[in-house]
The first five atom37 places (N, CA, C, CB, O) and aatype in JSON, in Angstrom:
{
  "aatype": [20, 20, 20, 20, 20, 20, 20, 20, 20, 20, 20, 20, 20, 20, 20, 20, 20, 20, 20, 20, 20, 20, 20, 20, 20, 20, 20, 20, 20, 20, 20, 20, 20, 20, 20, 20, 20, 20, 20, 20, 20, 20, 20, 20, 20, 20, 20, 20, 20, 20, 20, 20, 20, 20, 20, 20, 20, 20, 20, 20, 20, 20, 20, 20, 20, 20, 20, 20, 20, 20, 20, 20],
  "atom_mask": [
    [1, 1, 1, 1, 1],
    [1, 1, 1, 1, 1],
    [1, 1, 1, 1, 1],
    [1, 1, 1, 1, 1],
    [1, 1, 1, 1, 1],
    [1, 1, 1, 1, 1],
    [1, 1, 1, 1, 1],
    [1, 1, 1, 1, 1],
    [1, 1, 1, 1, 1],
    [1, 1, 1, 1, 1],
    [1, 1, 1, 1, 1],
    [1, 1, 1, 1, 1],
    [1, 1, 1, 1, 1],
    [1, 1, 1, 1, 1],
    [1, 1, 1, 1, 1],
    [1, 1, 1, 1, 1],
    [1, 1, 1, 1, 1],
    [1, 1, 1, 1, 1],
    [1, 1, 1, 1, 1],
    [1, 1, 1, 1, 1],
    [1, 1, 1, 1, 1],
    [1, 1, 1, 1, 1],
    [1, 1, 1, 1, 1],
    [1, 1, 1, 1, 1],
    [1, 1, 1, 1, 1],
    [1, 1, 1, 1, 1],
    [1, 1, 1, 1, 1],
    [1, 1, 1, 1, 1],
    [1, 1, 1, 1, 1],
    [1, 1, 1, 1, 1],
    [1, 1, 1, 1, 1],
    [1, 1, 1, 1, 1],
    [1, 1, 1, 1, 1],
    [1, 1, 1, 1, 1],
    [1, 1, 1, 1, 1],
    [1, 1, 1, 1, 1],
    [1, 1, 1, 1, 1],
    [1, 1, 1, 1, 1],
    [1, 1, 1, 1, 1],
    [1, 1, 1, 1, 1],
    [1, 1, 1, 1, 1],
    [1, 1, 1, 1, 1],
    [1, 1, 1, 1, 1],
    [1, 1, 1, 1, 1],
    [1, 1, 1, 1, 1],
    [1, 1, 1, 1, 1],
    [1, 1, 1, 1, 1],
    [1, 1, 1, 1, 1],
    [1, 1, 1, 1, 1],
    [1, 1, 1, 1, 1],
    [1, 1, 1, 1, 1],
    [1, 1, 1, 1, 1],
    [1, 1, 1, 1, 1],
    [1, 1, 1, 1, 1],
    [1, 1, 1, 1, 1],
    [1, 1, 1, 1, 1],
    [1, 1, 1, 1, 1],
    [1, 1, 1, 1, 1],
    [1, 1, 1, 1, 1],
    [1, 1, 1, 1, 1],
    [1, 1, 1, 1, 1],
    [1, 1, 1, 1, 1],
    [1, 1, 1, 1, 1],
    [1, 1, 1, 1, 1],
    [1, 1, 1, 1, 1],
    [1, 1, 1, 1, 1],
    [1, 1, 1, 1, 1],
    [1, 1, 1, 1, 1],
    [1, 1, 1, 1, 1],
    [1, 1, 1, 1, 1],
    [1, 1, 1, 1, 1],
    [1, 1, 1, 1, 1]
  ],
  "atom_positions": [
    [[-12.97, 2.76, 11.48], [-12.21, 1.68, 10.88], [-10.88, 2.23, 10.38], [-13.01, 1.01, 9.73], [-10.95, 3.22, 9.64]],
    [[-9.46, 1.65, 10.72], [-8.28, 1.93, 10.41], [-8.06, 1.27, 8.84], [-7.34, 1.42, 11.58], [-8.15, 0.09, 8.52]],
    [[-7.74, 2.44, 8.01], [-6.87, 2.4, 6.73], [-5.53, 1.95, 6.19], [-6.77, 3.33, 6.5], [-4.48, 2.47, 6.57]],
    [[-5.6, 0.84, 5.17], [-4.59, 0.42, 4.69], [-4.42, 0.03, 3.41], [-4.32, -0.32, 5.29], [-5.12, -0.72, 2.73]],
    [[-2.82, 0.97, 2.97], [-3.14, 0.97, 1.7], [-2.04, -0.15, 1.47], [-3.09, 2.45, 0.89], [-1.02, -0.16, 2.16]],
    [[-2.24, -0.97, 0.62], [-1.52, -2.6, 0.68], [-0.89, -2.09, -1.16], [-3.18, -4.59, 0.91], [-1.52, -1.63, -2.11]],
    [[0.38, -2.42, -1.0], [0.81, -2.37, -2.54], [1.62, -3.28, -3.03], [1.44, -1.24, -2.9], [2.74, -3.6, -2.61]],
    [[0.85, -3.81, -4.2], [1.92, -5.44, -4.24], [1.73, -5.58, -5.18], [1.74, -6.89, -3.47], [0.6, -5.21, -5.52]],
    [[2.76, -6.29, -6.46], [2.3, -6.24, -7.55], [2.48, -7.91, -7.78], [3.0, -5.14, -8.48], [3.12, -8.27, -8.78]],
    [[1.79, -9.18, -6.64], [1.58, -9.92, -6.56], [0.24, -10.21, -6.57], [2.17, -10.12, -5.97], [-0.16, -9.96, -5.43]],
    [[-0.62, -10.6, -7.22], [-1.73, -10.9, -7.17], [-2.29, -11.74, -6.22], [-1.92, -11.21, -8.09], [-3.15, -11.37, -5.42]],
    [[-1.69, -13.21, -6.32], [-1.52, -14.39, -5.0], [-1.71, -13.35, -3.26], [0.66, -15.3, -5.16], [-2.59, -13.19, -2.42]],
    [[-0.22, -12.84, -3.49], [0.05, -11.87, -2.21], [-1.07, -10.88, -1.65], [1.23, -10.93, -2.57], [-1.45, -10.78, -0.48]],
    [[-1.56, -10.13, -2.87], [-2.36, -9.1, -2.31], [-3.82, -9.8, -2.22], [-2.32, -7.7, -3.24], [-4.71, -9.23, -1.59]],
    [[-3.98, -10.69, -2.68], [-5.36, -11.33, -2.53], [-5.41, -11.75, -0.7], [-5.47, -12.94, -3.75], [-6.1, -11.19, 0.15]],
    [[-4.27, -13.09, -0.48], [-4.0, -13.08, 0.49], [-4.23, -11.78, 1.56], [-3.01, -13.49, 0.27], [-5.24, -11.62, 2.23]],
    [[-3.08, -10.93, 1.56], [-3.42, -9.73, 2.24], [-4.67, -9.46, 2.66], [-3.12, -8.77, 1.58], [-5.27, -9.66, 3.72]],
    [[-5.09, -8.7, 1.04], [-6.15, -8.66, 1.22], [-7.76, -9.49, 2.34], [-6.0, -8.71, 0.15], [-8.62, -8.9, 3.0]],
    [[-7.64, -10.38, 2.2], [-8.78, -11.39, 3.61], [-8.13, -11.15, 4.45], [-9.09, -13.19, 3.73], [-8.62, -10.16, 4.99]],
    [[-7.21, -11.45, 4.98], [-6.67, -11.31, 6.01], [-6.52, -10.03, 7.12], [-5.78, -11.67, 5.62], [-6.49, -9.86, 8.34]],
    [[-6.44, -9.36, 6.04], [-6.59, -7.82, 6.34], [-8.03, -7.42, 7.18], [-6.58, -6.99, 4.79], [-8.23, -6.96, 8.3]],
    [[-9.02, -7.85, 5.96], [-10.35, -7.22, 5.88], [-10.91, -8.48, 6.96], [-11.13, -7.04, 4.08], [-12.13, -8.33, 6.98]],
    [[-10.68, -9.2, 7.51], [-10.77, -10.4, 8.66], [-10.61, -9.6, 9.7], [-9.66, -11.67, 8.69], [-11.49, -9.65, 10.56]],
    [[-9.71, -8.87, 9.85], [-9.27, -8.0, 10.81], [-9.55, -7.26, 11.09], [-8.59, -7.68, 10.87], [-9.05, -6.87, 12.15]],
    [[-10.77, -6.24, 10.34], [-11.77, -5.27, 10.26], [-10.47, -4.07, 9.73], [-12.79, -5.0, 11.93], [-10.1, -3.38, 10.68]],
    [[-9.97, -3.83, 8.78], [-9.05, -3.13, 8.2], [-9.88, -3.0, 7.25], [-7.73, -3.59, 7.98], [-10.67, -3.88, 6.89]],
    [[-9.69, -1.37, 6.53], [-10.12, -1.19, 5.23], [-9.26, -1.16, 4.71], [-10.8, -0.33, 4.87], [-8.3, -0.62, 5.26]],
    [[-9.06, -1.81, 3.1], [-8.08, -1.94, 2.63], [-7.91, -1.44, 1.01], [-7.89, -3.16, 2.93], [-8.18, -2.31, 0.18]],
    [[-7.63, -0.54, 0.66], [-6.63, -0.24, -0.29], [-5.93, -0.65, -1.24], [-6.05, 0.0, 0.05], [-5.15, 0.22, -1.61]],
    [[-5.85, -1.76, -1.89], [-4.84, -2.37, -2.9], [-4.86, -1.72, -4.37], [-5.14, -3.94, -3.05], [-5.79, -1.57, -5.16]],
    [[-3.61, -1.43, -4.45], [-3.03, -1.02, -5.8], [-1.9, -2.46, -6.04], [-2.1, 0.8, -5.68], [-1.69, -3.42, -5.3]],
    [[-1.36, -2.14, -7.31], [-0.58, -3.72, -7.96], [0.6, -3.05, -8.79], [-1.78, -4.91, -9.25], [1.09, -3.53, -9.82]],
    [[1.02, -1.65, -8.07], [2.36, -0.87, -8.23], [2.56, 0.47, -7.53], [2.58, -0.6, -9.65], [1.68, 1.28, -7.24]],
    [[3.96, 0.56, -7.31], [4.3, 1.49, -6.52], [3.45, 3.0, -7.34], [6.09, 1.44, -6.38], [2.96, 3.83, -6.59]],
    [[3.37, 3.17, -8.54], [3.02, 4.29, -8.97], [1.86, 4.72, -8.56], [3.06, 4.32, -10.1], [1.62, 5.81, -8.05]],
    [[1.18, 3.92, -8.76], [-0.36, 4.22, -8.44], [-0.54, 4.12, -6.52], [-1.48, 2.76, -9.41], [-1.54, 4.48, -5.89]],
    [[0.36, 3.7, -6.11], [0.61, 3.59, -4.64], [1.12, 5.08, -4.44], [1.75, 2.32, -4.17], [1.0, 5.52, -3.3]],
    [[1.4, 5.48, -4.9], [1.56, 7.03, -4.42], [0.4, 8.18, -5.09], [3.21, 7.54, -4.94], [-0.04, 9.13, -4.44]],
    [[0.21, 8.02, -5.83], [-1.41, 8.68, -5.98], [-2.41, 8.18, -4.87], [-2.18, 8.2, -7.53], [-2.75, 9.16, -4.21]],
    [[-2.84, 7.33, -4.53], [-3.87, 6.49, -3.48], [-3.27, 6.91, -1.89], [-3.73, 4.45, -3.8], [-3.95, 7.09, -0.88]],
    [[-2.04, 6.99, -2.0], [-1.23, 7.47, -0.79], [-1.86, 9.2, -0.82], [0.8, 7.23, -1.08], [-2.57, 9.47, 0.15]],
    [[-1.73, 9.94, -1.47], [-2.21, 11.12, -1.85], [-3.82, 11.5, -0.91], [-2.35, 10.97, -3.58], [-4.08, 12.18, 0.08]],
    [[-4.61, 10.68, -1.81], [-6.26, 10.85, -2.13], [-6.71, 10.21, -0.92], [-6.94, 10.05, -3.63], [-7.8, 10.7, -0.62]],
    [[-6.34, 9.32, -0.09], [-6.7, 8.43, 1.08], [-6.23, 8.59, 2.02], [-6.56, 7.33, 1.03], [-7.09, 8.71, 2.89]],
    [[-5.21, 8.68, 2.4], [-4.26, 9.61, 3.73], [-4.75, 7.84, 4.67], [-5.34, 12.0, 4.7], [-5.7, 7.85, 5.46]],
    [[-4.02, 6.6, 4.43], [-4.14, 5.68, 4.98], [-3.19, 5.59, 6.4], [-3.99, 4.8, 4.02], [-2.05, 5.99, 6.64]],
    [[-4.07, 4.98, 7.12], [-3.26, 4.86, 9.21], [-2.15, 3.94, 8.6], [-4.56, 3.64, 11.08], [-1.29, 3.85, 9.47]],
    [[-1.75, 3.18, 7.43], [-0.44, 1.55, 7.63], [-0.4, 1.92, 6.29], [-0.95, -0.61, 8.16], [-1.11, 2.69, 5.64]],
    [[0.73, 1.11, 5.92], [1.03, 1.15, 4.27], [2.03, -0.09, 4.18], [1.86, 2.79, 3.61], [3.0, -0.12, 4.94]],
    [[1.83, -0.95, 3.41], [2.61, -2.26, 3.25], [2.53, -2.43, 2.01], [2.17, -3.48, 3.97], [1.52, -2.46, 1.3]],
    [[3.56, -2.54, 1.74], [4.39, -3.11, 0.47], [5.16, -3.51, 0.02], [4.6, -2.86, -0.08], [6.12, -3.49, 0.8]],
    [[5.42, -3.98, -0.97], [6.61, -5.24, -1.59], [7.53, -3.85, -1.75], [6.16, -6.49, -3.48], [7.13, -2.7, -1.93]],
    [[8.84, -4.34, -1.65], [10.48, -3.79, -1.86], [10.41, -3.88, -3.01], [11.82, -4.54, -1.3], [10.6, -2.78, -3.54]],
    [[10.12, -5.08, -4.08], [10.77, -4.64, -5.63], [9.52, -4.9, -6.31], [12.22, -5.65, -6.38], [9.13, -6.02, -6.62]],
    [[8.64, -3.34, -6.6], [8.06, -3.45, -7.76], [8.24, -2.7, -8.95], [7.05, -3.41, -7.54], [8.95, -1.71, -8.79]],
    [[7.88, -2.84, -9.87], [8.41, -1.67, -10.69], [7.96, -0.53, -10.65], [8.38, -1.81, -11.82], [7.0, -0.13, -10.0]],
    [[8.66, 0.06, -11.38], [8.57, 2.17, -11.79], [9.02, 2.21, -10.29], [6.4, 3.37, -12.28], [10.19, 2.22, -9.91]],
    [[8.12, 2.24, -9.64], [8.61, 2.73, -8.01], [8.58, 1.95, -7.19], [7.92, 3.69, -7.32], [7.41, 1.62, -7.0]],
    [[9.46, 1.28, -6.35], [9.4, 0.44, -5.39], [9.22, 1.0, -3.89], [10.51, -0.28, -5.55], [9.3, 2.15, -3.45]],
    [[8.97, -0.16, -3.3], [8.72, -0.14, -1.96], [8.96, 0.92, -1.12], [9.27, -1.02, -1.49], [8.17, 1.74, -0.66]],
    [[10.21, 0.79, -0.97], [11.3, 1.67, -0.62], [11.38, 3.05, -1.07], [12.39, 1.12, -1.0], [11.63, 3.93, -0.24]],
    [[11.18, 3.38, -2.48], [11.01, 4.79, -2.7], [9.81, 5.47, -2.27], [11.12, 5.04, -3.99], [9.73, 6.68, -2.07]],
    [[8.6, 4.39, -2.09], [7.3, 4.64, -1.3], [7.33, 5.13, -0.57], [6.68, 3.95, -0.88], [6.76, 6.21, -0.39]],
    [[8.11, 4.44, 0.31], [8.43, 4.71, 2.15], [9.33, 6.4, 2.31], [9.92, 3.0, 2.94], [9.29, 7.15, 3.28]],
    [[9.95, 6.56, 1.25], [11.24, 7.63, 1.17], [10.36, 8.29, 1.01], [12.52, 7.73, 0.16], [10.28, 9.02, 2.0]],
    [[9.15, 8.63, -0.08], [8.47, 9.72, -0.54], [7.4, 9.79, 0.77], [7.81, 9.5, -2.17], [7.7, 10.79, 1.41]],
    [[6.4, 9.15, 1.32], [5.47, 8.97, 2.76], [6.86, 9.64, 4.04], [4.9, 6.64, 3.11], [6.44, 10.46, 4.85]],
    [[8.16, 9.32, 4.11], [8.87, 10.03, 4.82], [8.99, 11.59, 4.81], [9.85, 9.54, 4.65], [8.89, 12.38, 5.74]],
    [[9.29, 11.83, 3.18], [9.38, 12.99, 2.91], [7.93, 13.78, 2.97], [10.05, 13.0, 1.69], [7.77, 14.88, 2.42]],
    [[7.11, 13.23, 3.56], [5.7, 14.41, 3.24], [5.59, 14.34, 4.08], [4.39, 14.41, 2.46], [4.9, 15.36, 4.09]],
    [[5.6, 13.88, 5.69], [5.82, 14.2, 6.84], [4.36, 13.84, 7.4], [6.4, 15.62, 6.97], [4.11, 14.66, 8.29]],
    [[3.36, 13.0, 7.24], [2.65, 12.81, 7.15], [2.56, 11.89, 8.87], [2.54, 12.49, 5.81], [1.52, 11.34, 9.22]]
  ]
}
């Protein structure tokens, strides 16, 4: 089963996600901020990673910059 760590600090959104996801036979991952999205990024080594652009402490985007930078 392919890994996904979903980060949204939408509840509505990641719920959504969430079924939709796991409909799809995806295991899924949800954290509800970028911070803790990079620890879980760490400990899980997930196949996809989706997330919102503006959450706080760390956004989307710095997600993607730091998963770039580890070469993973």
């Amino acid at each position: 089963m392919s890994r996904v760590l979903l980060a949204d600090d939408s509840p509505h959104a990641q719920r959504m996600a969430e079924r939709i996801l796991r409909e799809e036979g995806w295991e899924v991952i949800s954290v509800s901020d970028g911070k803790t999205a990079l620890l879980r990024f760490e400990d899980s080594a997930p196949d996809v990673i989706i997330a919102d652009i503006t959450m706080p402490e760390v956004s989307g985007i710095e997600l993607c910059e730091f998963v770039k930078r580890k070469g993973r």
